[in-house]
N, C-alpha and C positions, 0 to 999 in steps of 0.2 A: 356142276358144283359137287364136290367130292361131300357135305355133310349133309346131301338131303336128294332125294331122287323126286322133289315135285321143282317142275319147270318155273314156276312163275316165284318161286321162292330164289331159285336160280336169278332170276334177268331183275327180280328187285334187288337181289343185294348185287349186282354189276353195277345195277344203276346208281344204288345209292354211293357205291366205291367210285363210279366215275365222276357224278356229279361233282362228289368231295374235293377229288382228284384235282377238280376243273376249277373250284372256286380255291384252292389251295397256290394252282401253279397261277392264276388272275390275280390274283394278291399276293402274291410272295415273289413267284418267277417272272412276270411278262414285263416288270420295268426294266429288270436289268436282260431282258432278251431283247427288249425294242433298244435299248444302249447298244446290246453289240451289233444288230442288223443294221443301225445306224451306220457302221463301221466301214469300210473298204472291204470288196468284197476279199480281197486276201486273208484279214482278218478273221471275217467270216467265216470261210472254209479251214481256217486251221481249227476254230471251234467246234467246227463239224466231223473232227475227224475220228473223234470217239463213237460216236452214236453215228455215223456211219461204216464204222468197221463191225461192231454188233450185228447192224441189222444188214449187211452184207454176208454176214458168217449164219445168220438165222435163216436166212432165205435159201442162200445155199445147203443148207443143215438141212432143212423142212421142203423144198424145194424138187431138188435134184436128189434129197437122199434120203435117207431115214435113221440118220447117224441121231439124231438129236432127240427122236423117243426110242433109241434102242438100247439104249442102260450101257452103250460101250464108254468103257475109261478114258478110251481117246477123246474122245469130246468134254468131259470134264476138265482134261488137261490141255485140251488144245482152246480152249476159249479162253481162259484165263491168259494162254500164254499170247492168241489174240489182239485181247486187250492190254496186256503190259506194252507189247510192240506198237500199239496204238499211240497208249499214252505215253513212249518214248517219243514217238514222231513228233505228237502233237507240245511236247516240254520242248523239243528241240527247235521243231518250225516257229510255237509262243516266242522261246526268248530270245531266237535270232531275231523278230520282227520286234517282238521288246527292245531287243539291242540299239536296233536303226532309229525306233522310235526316239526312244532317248540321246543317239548322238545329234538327228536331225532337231529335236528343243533345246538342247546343251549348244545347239553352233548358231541357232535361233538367236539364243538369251545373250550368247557371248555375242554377235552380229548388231545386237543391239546395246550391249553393255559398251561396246567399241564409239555405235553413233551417237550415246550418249557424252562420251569422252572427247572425242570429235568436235560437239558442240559446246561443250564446256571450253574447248583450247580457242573454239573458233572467237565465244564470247568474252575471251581474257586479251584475243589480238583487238575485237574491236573497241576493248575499255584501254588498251593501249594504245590504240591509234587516234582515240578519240580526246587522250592527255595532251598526243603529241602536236596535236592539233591546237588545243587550248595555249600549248608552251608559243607555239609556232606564232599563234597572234598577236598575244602577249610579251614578244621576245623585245619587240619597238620601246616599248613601256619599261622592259626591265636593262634594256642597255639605255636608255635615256637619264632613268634612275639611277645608274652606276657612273655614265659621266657626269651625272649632276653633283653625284657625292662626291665622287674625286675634285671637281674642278672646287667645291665647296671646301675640300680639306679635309672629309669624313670618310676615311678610309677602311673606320671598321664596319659603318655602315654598308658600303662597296661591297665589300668582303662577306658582307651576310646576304648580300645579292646574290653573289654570283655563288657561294654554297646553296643558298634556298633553289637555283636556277640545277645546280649541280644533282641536287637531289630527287628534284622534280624528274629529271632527266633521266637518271638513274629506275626511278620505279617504272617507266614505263618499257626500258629493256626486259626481253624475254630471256628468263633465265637458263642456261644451258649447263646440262648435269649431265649428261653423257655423248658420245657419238651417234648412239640408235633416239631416233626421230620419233619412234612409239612409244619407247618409256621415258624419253623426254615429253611427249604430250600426257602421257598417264599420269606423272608427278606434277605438271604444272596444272593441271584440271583443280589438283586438290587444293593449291599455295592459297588460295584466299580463304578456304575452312581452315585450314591449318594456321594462318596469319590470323582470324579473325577469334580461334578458340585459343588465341597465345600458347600455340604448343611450340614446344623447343623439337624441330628436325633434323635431325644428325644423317647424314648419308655416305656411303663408300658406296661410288660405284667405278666399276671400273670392265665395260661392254664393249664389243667391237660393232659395226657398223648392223653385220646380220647376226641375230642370233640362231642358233641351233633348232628354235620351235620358231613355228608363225607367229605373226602379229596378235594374231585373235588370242592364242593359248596365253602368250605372256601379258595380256590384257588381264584377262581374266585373273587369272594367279595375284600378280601385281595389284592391280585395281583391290580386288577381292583382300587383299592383304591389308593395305592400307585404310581401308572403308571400316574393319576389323577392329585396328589399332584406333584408329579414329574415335569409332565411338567406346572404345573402350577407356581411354583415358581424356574424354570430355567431360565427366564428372569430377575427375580428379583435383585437385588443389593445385592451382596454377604452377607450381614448382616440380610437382611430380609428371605434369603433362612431359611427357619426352618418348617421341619416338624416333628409333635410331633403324635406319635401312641402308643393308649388305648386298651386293647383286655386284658380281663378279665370277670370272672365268676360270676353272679349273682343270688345268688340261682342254679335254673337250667337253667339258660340264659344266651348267651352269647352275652358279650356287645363289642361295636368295635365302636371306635372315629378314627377318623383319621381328626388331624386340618392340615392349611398350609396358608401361606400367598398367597396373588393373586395381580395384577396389575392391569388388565384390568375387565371394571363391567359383571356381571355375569349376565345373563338373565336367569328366570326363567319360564321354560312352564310345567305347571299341577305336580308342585313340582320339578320337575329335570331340572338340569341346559339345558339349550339350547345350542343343537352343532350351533357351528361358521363357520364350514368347512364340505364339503365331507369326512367319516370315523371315526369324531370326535360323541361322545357321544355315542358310545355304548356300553364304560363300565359304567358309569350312567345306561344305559337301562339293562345292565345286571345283576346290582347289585338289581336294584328296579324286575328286572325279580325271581329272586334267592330267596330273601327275599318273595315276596310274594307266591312262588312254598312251601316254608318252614313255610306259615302261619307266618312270621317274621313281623318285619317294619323298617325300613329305613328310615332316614330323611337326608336333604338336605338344608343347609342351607349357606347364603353370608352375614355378615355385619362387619360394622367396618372392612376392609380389610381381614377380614379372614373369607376363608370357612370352612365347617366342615362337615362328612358325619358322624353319628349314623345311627348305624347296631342294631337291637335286636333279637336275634333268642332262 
């Protein structure tokens, strides 16, 4: 100890520096170090790659040489320049494994945003199948009733038969809005929130069988869009419920509008609407995520009471 030449004056204040030391890095550092050793060990050793180039350069310093108590300039500049090459490695090797991480949750979330969609289409064939069913037993009873009217003379009777039979008929066909089979099941997933909150649906589509991205991506985008609009003009006054979706081909790009009234002001941070609540906004984030993974662009925009999201992929 450089401020006292008695020994035990020395090893007590070591001691009491280390003690501190230990209950400082037990309370403060070891939760979040038992979190990363939790980790893969890939993980793991990208976090080690700092504090192992130190004490790689230290040993070698003290070691094999005497570069490190010889007051030479080289060592003052060479360790610094050490450590920045370090903590290059270790930003570069982090965010590439950051990177993976997050496309491997992002294809998770959409994989599952899909088998949700899935079961939604599956549950609307078996409430259709399950009408056609009812007409089907029922059909005996309603052409009985229609030759009983006729042979009776009650024609307009008849005739409201065979409308009510017509219409019944009608609701249980599945409705068909474009050639592609995945944004026909994405749109019919929603028809009964949409029918059931009286929103007026307006559509232009006009898609060829394959589009340009996979399934999963125009899932996401799509779904996420509509989910958006959705609850954004479910508040609104039955009149002003209106949402209007554009999804058509430009050249070789595909274009996607999706307008919709809104009630309350829309906050804007670094182009995307800003969530309001825990959970909200990260179909916004997933969309601007998707689009920019596809070299695409997305815009985001609020005035005059109406948002509107463009897609360009």
């Amino acid at each position: 100890m450089v401020f006292t030449d008695k020994l035990w004056i020395s090893y007590g204040f070591r001691a009491v520096v280390t003690v501190t030391l230990g209950v400082i890095i037990i309370r403060y550092f070891v939760p979040s170090l038992s979190v990363i050793l939790s980790k893969p060990l890939k993980t793991v050793l990208i976090f080690s790659i700092l504090p192992f180039a130190y004490y790689l350069f230290d040993y070698i310093a003290t070691v094999y040489t005497d570069l490190l108590y010889s007051g030479s300039e080289a060592v003052f500049e060479f360790l610094p320049f050490v450590l920045c090459v370090a903590y290059l490695v270790f930003s570069t090797v982090y965010f590439r494994e950051y990177e993976e991480k997050r496309e491997i949750e992002q294809h998770n979330r959409l994989m599952e945003l899909k088998r949700a969609q899935s079961e939604k289409e599956i549950e609307a064939l078996r409430r259709s199948e399950y009408t056609v069913s009812l007409i089907r037993h029922d059909m005996r009873h309603f052409m009985s009733n229609i030759v009983s009217c006729i042979e009776q003379g009650n024609n307009d009777k008849a005739i409201a038969y065979i409308r009510e039979i017509i219409e019944a008929t009608d609701r249980t066909a599945t409705k068909r809005y474009c050639e592609n089979e995945i944004v026909n099941m994405i749109i019919s997933s929603y028809e009964n929130e949409i029918s059931d909150k009286e929103i007026n649906f307006y559509h232009s589509i006009k898609i060829p069988t394959k589009l340009p991205i996979s399934d999963v991506d125009i899932t996401s985008i799509l779904s996420n869009g509509l989910e958006n609009a959705i609850h954004a003009v479910s508040n609104l006054e039955p009149d002003r419920r209106t949402i209007t979706l554009d999804l058509h081909m430009n050249n070789d790009k595909l274009l996607l509008s999706i307008k919709n009234q809104y009630a309350n002001r829309v906050e804007m941070l670094d182009g995307i609407p800003r969530a309001k609540g825990e959970g909200h906004g990260l179909g916004t984030q997933s969309i601007k995520y998707i689009t920019e993974k596809l070299n695409g662009n997305c815009q985001f925009t609020a005035k005059g009471g109406q948002f509107a999201l463009r897609v360009v992929l």
